[in-house]
C-alpha positions in Angstrom: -5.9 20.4 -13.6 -7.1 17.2 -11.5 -9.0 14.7 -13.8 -12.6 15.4 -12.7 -12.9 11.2 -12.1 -10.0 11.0 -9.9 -10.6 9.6 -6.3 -7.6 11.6 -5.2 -6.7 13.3 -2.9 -7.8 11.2 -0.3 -8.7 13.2 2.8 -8.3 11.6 6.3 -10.0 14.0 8.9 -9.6 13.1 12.5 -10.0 9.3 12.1 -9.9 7.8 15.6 -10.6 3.3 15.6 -11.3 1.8 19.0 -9.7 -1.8 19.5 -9.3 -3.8 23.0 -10.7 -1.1 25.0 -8.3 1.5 23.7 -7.7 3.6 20.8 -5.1 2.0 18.5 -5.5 5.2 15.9 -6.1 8.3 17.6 -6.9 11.2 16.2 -5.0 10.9 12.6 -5.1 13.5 10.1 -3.8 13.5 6.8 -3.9 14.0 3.0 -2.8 12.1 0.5 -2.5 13.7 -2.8 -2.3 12.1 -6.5 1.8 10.9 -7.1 4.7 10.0 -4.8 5.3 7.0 -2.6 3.9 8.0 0.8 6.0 5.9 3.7 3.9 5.1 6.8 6.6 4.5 9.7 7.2 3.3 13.4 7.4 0.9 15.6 5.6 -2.5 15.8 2.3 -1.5 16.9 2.1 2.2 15.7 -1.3 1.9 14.0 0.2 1.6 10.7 -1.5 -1.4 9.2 -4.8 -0.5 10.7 -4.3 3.2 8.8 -3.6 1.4 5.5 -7.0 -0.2 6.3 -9.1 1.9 7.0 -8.0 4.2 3.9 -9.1 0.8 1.5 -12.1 0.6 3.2 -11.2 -2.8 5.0 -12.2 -1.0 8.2 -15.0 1.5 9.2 -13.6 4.6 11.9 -14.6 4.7 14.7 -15.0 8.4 15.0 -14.2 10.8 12.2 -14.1 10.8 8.4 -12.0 9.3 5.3 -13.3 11.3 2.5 -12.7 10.7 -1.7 -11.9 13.7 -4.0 -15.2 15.9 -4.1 -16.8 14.5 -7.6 -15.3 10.6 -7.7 -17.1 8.1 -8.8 -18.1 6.6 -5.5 -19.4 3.4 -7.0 -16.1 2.9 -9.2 -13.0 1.5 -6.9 -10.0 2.8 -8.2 -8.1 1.5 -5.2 -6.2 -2.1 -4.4 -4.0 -3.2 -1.4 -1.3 -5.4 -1.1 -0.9 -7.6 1.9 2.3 -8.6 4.2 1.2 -12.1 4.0 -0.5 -12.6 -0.3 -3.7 -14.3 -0.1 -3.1 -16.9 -3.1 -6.1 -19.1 -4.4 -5.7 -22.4 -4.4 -5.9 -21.9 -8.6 -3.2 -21.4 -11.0 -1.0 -18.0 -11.3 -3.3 -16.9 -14.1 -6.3 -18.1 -12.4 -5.3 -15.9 -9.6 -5.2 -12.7 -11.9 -8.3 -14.0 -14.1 -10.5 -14.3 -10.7 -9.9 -10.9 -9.7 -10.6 -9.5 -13.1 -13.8 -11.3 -13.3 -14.7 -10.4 -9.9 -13.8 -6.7 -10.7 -16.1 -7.2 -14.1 -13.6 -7.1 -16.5 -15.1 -8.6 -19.9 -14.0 -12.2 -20.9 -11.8 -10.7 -23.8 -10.3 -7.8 -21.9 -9.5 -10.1 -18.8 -6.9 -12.4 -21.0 -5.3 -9.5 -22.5 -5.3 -7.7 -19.2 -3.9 -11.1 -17.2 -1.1 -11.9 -20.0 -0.3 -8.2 -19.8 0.2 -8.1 -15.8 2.2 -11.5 -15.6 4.4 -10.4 -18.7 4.9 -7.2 -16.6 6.0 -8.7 -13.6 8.0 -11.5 -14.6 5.7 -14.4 -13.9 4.4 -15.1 -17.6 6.3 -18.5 -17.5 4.8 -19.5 -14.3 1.4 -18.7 -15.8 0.0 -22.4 -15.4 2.1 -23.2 -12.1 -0.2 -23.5 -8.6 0.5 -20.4 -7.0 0.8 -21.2 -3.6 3.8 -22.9 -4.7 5.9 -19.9 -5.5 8.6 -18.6 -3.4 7.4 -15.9 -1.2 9.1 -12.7 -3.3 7.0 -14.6 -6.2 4.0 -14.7 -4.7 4.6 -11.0 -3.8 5.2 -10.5 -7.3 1.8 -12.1 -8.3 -0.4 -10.0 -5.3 1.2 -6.8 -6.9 0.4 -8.4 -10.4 -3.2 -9.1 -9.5 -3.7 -5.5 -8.2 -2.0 -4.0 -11.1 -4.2 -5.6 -14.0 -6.6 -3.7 -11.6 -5.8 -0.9 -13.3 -6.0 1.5 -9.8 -5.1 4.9 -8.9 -3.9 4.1 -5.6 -2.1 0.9 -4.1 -1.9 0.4 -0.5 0.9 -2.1 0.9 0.9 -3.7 3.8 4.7 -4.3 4.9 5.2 -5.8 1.6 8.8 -7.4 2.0 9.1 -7.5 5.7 9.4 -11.5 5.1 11.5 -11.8 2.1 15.1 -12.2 1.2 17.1 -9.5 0.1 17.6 -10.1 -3.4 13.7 -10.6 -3.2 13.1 -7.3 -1.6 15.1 -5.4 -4.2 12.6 -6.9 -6.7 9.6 -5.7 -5.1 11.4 -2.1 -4.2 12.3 -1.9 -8.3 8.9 -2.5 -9.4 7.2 0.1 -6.7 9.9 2.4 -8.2 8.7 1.5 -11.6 4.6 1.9 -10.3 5.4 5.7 -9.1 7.0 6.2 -12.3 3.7 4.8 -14.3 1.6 7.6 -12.3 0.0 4.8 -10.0 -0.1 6.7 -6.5 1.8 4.5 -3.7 1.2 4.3 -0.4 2.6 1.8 2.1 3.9 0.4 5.8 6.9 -0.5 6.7 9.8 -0.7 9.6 12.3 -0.5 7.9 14.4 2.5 7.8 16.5 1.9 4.7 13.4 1.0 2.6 11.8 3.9 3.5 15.5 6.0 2.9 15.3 4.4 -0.6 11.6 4.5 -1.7 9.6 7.1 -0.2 9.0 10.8 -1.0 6.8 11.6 2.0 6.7 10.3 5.7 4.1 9.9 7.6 5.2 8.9 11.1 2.8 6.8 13.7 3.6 6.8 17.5 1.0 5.1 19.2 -1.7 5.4 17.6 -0.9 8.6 16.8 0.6 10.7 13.8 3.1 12.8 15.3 5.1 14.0 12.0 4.2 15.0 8.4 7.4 15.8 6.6 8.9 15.2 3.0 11.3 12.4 3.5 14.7 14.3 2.3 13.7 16.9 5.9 12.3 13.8 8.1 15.8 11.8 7.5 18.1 15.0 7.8 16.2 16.7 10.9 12.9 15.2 12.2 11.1 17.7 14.2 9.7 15.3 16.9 11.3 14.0 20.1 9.7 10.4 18.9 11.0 10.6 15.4 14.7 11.3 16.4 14.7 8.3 18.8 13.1 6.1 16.3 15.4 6.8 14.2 18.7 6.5 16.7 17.0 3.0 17.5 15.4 4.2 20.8 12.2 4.2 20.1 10.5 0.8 21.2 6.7 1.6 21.7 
């Protein structure tokens, strides 16, 4: 049975956002239970950033609904996102964890434990005290997914989180998502890149235009997409 306090599933009825005179998300309809590693995929412009936005609340639809599980705790966000680009204060990488705790209200006690925990868990405890806008990019990665994590959520959003790393660096941040989905922490995230999303995900959603024009497990979406758009995307066809 679902824990009464969860905030999942999350229900996404119809949700249509207007941008430049046009609908960049049209009409998109899904629902995201708790578990997995949901994949949103397409091609540059798809709408799948704005989607992972609107879900965390960055953005408001403009038309139709993103709903929590009936009974959540409304005033309790369970829920972090991870950006392409990390947004790194200009603080140390335990100031960078110990900010977000305190700004979440995590106690002055609980924060420490919380912060050493997150950077031993990540592999950034003996960076602790360096400035992190000085780490490498798959470091500061690292630390954004670190900073979420001590969170504590239910449900992490990423934004096209290795799209500009290396690929030893991208390995990293795929074996620790792995590791997330393992913990129970419900993933959810954008990206373009077909073998990623081969590797990683356990459900597709798939973004043409705006639109979401296939649902599918990922084992059925890789070995025979139902859509005309999803088979050319996937031969390399499919520009916009």
């Amino acid at each position: 049975m679902r824990d009464r306090s969860s905030i999942l599933p999350l229900d996404v009825r119809s949700v249509v956002f207007h941008g430049d005179g046009r609908r960049l998300v049209d009409g998109v309809s899904f629902r995201l239970p708790a578990g997995g590693l949901t994949v949103l995929l397409g091609p540059n412009g798809a709408g799948k950033s704005l989607t992972l936005r609107l879900c965390h609340g960055l953005l408001t639809p403009s038309e139709g609904q993103i709903a929590w599980a009936p009974g959540a705790d409304g005033g309790t966000r369970r829920h972090a996102m991870v950006f392409q680009k990390p947004i790194m204060l200009r603080r140390s990488v335990e100031a960078n964890v110990l900010h977000a705790l305190a700004a979440a209200g995590v106690a002055g006690p609980e924060r420490r434990e919380r912060c050493r925990t997150a950077l031993e868990r990540f592999g950034l405890a003996d960076r602790a005290d360096q400035a992190a806008r000085l780490l490498s990019g798959g470091e500061q990665q690292r630390l954004a997914i670190a900073r979420a994590w001590a969170l504590r959520p239910e449900l992490l959003f990423l934004d096209e989180p290795t799209s500009q790393l290396d690929p030893a660096a991208t390995r990293q941040i795929e074996t620790l998502l792995t590791g997330l989905v393992a913990e129970g922490i419900t993933v959810m995230m954008s990206t373009h890149d077909l073998g990623q999303a081969r590797r990683l995900a356990s459900r597709v959603l798939f973004l043409h235009r705006g639109r979401l024009v296939e649902d599918a497990c990922a084992t059925d979406f890789f070995a025979a997409p139902a859509t005309s758009e999803a088979r050319a995307f996937l031969a390399g066809d499919l520009i916009w």
